[in-house]
Kinemage of the C-alpha trace (Angstrom):
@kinemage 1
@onewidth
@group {chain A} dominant
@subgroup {mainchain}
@vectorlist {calphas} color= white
{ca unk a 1} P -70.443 10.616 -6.497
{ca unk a 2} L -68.716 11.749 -9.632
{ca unk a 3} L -65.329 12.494 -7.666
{ca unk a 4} L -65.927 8.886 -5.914
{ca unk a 5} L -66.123 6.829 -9.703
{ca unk a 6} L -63.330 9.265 -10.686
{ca unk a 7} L -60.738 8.057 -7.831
{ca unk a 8} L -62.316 4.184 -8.677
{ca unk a 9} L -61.377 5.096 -11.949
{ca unk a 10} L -57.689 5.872 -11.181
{ca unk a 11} L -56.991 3.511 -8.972
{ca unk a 12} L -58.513 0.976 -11.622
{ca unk a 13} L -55.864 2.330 -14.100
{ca unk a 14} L -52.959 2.376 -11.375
{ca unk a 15} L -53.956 -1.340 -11.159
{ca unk a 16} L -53.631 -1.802 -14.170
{ca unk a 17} L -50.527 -0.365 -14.954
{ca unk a 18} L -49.010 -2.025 -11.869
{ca unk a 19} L -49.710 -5.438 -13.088
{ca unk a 20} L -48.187 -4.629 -16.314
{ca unk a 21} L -45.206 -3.573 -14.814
{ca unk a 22} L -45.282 -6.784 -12.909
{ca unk a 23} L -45.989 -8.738 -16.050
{ca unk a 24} L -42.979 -7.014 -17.570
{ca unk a 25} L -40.767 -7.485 -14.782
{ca unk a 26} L -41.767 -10.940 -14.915
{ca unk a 27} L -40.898 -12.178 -17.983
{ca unk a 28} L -37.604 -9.848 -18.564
{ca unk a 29} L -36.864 -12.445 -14.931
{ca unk a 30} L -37.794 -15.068 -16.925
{ca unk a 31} L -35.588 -14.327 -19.434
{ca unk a 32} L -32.395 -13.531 -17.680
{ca unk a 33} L -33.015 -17.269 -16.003
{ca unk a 34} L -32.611 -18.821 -19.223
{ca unk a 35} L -30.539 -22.102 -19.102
{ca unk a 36} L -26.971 -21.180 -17.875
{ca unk a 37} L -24.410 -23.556 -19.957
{ca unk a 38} L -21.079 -24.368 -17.779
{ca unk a 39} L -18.254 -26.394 -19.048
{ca unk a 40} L -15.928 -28.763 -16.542
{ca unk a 41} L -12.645 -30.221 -18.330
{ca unk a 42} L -12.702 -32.527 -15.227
{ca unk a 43} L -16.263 -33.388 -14.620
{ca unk a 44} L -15.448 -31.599 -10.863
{ca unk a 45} L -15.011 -28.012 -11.666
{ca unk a 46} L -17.242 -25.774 -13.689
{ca unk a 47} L -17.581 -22.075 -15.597
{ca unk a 48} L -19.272 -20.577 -17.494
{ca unk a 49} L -16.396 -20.194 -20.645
{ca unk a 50} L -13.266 -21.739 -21.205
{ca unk a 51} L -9.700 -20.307 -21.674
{ca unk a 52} L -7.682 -23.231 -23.342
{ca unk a 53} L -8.308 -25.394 -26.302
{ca unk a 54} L -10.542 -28.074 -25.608
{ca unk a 55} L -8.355 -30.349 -28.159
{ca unk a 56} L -5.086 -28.371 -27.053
{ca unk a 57} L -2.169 -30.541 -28.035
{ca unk a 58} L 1.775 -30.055 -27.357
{ca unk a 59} L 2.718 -32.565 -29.548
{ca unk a 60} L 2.757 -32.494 -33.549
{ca unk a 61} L -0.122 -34.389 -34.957
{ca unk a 62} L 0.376 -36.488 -38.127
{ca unk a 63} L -1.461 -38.286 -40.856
{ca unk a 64} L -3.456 -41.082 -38.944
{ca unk a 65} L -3.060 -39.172 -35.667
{ca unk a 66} L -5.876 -38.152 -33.632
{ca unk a 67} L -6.887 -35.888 -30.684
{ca unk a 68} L -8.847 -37.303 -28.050
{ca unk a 69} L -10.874 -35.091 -24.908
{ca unk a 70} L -13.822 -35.205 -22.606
{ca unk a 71} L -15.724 -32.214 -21.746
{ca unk a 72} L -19.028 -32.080 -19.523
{ca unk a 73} L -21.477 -30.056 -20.235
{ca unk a 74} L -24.300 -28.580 -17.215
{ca unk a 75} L -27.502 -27.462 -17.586
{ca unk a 76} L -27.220 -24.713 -14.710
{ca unk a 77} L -30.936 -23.441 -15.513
{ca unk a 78} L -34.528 -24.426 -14.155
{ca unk a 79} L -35.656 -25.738 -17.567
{ca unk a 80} L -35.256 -28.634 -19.858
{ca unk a 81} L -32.674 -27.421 -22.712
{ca unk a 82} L -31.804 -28.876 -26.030
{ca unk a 83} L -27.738 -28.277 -26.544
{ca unk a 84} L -25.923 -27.641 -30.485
{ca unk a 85} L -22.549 -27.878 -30.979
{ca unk a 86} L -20.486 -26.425 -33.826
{ca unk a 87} L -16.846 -26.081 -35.049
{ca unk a 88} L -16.103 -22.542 -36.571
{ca unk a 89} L -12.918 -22.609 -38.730
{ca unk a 90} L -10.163 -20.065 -38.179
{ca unk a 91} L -7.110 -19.872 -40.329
{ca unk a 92} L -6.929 -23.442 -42.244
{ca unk a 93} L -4.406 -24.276 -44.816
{ca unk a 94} L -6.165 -24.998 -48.365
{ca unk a 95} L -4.578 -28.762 -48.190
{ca unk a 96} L -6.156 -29.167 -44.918
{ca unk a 97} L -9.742 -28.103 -45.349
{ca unk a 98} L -10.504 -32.037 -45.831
{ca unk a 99} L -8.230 -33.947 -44.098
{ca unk a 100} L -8.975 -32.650 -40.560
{ca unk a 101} L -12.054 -33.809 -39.189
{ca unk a 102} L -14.237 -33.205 -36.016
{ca unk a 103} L -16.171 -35.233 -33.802
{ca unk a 104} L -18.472 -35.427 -30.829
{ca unk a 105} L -20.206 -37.980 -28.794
{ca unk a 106} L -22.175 -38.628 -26.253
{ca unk a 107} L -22.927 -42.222 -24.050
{ca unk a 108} L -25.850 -42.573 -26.018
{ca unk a 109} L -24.564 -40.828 -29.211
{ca unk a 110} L -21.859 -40.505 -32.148
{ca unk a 111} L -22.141 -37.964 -34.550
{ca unk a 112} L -20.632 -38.175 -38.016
{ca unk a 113} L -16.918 -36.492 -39.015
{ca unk a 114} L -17.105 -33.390 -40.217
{ca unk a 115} L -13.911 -31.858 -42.349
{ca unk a 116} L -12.929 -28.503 -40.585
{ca unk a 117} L -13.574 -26.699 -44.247
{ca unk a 118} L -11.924 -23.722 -45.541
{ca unk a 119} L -11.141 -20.217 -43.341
{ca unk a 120} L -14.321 -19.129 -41.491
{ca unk a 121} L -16.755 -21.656 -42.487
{ca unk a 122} L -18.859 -23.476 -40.092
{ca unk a 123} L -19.427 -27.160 -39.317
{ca unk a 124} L -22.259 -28.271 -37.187
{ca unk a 125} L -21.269 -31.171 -34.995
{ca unk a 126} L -24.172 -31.961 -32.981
{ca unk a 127} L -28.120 -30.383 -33.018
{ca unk a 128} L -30.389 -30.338 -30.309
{ca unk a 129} L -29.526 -32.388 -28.169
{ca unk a 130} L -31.827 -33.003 -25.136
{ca unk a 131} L -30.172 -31.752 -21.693
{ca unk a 132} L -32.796 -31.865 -18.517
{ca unk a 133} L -32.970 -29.135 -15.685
{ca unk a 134} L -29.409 -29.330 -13.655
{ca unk a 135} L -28.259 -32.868 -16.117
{ca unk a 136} L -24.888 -33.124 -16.803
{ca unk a 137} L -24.078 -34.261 -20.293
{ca unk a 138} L -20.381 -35.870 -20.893
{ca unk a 139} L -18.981 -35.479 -24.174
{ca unk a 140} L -16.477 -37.001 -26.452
{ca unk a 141} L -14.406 -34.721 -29.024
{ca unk a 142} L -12.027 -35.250 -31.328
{ca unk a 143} L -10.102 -34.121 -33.991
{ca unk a 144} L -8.472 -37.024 -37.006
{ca unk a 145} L -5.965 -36.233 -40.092
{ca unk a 146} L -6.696 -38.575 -42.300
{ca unk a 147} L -4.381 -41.385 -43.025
{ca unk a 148} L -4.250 -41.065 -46.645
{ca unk a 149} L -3.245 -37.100 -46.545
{ca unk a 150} L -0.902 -35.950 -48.935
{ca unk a 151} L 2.073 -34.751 -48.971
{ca unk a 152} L 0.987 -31.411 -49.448
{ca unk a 153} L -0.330 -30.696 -46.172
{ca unk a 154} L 3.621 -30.939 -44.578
{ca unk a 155} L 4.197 -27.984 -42.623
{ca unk a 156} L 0.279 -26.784 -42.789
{ca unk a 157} L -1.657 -24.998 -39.752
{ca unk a 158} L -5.025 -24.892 -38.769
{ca unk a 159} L -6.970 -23.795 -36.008
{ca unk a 160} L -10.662 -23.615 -34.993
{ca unk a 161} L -13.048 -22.889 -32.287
{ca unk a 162} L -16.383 -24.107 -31.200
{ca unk a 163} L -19.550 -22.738 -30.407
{ca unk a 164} L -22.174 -24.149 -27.745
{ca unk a 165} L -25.902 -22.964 -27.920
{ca unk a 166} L -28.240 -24.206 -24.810
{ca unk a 167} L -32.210 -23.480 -26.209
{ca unk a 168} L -34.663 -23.766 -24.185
{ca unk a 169} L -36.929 -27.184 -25.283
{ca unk a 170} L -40.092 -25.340 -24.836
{ca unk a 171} L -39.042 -23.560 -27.709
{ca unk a 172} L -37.465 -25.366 -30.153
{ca unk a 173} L -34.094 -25.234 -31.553
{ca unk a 174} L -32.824 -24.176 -34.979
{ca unk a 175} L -30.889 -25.638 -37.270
{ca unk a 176} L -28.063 -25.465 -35.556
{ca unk a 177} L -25.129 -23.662 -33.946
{ca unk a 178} L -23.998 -22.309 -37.330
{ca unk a 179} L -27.184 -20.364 -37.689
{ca unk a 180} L -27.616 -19.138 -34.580
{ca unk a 181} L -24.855 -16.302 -33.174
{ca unk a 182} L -25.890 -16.516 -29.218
{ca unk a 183} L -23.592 -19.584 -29.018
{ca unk a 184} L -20.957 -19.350 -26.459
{ca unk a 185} L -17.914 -19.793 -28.179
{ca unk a 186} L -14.471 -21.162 -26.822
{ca unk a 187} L -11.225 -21.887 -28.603
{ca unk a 188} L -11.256 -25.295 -29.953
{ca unk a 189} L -7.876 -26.563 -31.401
{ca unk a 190} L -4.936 -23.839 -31.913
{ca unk a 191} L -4.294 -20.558 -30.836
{ca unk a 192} L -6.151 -19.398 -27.281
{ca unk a 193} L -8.012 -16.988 -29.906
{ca unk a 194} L -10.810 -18.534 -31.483
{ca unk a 195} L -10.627 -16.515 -34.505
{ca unk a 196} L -6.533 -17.158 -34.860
{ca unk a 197} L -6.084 -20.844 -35.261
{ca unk a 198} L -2.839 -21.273 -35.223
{ca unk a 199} L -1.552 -24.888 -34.268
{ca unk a 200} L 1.334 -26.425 -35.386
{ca unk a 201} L 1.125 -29.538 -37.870
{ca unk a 202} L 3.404 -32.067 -38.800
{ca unk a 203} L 2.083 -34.057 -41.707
{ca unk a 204} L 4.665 -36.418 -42.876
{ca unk a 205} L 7.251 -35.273 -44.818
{ca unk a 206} L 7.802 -35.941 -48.653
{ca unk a 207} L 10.640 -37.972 -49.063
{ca unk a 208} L 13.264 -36.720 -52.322
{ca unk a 209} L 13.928 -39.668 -54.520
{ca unk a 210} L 16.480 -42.631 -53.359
{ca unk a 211} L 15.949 -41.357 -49.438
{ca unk a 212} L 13.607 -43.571 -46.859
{ca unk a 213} L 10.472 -41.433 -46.005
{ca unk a 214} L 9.864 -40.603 -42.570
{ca unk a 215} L 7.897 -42.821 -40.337
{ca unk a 216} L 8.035 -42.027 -36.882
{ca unk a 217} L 10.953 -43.826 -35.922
{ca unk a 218} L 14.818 -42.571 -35.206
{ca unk a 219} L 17.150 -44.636 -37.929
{ca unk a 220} L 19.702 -43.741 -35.428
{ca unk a 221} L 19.745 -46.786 -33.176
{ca unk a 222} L 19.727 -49.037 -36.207
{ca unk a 223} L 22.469 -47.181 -37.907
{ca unk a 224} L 25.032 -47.043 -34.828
{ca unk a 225} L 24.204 -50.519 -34.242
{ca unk a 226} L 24.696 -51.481 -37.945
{ca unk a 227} L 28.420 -49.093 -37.626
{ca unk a 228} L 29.140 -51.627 -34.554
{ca unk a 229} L 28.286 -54.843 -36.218
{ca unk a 230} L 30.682 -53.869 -38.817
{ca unk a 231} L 33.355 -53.049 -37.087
{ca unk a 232} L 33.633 -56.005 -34.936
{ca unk a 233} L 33.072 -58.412 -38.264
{ca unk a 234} L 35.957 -56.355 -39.420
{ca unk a 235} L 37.958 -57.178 -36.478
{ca unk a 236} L 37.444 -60.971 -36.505
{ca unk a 237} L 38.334 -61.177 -39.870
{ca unk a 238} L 41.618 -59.273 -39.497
{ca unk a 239} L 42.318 -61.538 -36.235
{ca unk a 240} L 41.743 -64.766 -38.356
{ca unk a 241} L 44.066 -63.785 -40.680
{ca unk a 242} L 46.982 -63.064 -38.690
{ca unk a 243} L 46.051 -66.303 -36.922
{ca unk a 244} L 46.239 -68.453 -40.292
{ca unk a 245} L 49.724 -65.989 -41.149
{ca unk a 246} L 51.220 -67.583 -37.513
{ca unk a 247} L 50.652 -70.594 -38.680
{ca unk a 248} L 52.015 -71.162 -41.784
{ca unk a 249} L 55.075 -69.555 -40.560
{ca unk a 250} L 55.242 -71.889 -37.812
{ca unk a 251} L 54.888 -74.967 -40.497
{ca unk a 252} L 57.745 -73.878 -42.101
């Protein structure tokens, strides 16, 4: 009898030790099936990072310029998620730090400019954002100089990247993407490295006293065509006067 309630007794703690291990197994599952974030620049293709800019740009941008791209977002897990968005600076120019600002929207949503701040700083964009099991979520970004900029900012750079964190909505999210380092991060604006940021600007440029500032435009058209106006007045005038010379020659 005593050997029987020993064996009960270790297969009772085998038992128990199994379903531990089960309970561990389970919930270290659990948490590798966290939602999966994927990004599409296309709404057709998705992955799980990104390699370009999402505002990449060939093209100088200027005071009163902006940026403009869409970029869907996935919910690839089994769970409702709640998604935060922020904009880490990289390398920004001092006279920048205001006058470059970042956007997002949704359908439903418009967040508020933020100004991409000094070197390494952090700008949240969007928090907690509700994204259901397997939703897509379409997004609007983009990046304005300001109008009024000075002419200090000619011939600054700046660069940034930007960080999505997916949370789980049974949990709650935090106060944002700047808090919280498990964001994925992909290069926003610049430089393929996040951490670089280095785009090329092309704020107006200050115009020296007595000379036209630049706005856009070529002054070569209107300056050929001005060279060409002249020199065909100057030819009808000559003409008119050897026609009036004729004459009076003829007359006497």
């Amino acid at each position: 009898m005593i050997r029987r309630g020993a064996a009960a007794r270790g297969l009772f703690a085998i038992s128990i030790l199994g379903v531990s291990t089960l309970l561990q197994t389970s919930a270290a599952q659990a948490s590798e099936q966290e939602p999966a974030l994927q990004f599409s620049t296309d709404g057709v293709s998705y992955s799980t990072t990104l390699s370009d800019p999402v505002l990449q740009n060939l093209e100088p941008i200027v005071p009163g310029g902006a940026i403009e791209r869409r970029l869907w977002i996935r919910n690839n897990g089994g769970d409702d998620a709640l998604l935060s968005i922020a904009a880490l600076a990289g390398t920004v120019a001092p006279a920048l730090e205001q006058e470059l600002k970042v956007r997002t929207a949704t359908q439903h949503w418009s967040g508020a400019q933020a100004p991409l701040g000094k070197s390494g700083s952090c700008s949240n964009l969007a928090v907690g954002l509700p994204v259901s099991a397997g939703e897509t979520m379409r997004l609007a970004l983009d990046l304005q100089f300001d109008i009024d900029a000075p002419n200090e900012t000619r011939q600054q750079s700046a660069g940034f990247a930007l960080s999505f964190l997916l949370q789980d909505a049974r949990v709650g999210t935090t106060s944002g993407a700047c808090s919280d380092p498990r964001g994925v991060v992909v290069p926003g604006f610049g430089s393929n490295n996040p951490a670089a940021g280095t785009p090329v600007q092309e704020p107006r440029a200050q115009a020296p006293h007595g000379i036209l500032a630049y706005t856009g435009a070529s002054m070569l058209p209107w300056l050929t065509g001005g060279a060409v106006a002249i020199g065909v007045g100057a030819l009808l005038v000559a003409l008119v006067r050897r026609r009036s010379s004729e004459q009076r020659k003829e007359q006497q």
